[in-house]
C-alpha positions as CSV (number, residue, x, y, z in Angstrom):
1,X,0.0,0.0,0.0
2,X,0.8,4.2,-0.3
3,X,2.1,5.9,2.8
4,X,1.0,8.9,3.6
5,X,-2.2,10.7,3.4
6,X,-5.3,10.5,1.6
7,X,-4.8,14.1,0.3
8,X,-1.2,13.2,-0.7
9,X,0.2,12.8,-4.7
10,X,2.8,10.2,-4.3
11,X,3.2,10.1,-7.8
12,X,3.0,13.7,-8.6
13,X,0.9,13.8,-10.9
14,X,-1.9,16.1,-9.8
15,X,-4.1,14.0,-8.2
16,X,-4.9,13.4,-4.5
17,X,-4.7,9.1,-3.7
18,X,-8.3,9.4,-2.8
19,X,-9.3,10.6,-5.7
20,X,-7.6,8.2,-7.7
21,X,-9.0,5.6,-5.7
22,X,-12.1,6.5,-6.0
23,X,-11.8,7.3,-9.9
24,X,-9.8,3.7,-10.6
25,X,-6.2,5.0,-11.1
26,X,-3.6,3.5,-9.3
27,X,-2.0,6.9,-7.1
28,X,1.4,4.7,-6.8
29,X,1.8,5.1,-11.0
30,X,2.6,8.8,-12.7
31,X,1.1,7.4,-15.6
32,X,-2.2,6.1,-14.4
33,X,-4.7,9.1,-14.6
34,X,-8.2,9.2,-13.7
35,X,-10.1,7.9,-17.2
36,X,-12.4,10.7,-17.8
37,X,-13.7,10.6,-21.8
38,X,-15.6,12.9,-23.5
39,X,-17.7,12.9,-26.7
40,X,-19.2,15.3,-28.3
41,X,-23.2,14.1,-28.7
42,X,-25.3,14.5,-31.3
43,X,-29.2,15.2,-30.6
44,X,-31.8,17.2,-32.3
45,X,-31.4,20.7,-32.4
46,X,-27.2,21.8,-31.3
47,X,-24.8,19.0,-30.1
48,X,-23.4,18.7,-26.3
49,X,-20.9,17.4,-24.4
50,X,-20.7,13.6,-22.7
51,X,-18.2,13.1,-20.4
52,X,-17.5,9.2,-19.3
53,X,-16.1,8.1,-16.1
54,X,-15.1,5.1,-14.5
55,X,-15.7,5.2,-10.1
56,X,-15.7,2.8,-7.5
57,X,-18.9,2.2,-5.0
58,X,-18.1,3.6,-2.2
59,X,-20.9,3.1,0.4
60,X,-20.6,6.2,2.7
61,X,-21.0,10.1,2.2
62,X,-18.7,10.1,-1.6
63,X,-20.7,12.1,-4.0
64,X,-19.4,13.0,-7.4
65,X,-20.5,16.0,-9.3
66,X,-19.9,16.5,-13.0
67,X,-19.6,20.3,-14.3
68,X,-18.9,22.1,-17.8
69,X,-17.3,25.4,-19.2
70,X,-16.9,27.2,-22.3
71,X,-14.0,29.3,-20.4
72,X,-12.9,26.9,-17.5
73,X,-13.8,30.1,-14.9
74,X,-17.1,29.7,-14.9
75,X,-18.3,26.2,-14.4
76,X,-21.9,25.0,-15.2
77,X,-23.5,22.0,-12.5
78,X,-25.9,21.8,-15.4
79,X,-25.8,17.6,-16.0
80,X,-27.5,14.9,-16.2
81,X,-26.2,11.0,-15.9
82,X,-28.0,9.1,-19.2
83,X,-26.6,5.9,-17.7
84,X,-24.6,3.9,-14.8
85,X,-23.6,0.2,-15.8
86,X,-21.7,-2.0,-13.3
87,X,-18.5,-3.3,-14.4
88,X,-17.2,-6.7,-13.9
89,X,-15.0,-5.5,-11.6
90,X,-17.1,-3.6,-9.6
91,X,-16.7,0.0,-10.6
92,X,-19.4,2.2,-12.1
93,X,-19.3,3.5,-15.8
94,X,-21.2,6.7,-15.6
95,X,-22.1,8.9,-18.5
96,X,-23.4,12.2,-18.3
97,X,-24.5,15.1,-20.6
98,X,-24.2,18.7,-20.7
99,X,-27.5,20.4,-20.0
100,X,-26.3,23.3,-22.5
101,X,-24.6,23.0,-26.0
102,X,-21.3,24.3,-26.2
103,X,-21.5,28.1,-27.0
104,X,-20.9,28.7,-30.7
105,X,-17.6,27.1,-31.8
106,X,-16.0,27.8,-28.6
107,X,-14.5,24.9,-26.2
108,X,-16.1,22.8,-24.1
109,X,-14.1,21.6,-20.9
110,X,-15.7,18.7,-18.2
111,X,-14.6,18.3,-14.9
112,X,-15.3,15.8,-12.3
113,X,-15.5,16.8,-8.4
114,X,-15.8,14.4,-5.6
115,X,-16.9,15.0,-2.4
């Protein structure tokens, strides 16, 4: 196991060991991030942005929150999960979609907080 805290990055990557426990990355490895994938969808009327993630179940208090920008300064809570499916492993797939489309051309950016 990791030494140290749960708010600690052993591997210096950027990311706390909780939260890549709790997003299935391995905290001990530089190189194993938090998968987080993002599509853009297309529906009637303008596109928006799905963002994919892979999470363990933790029972207890852990809540996850996906938000999305068009300027990564403000950040919309604006989502909604279109599905969960349980891996064989355990984890949780989750895919969720931006309540807006993307603003014009601009960029879209999704992020993933866990509480």
């Amino acid at each position: 196991g990791l030494s140290g805290g749960p708010l600690d990055d052993p591997d210096k990557d950027g990311y706390a060991s909780v939260v890549e426990y709790l997003l299935m990355s391995d905290a001990s490895l530089p190189g194993s991030l938090p998968a987080l994938t993002t599509t853009i969808a297309p529906m009637p009327g303008p596109s928006r942005l799905t963002l994919q993630l892979n999470r363990r179940d933790v029972p207890g208090s852990t809540r996850y929150q996906v938000q999305f920008s068009s300027d990564l300064s403000g950040w919309n809570i604006g989502a909604t999960m279109t599905g969960a499916v349980i891996e064989p492993d355990g984890s949780i797939q989750e895919t969720w979609l931006s309540d807006t489309p993307p603003p014009g051309r601009q960029a879209v950016f999704g992020r993933v907080l866990v509480h």
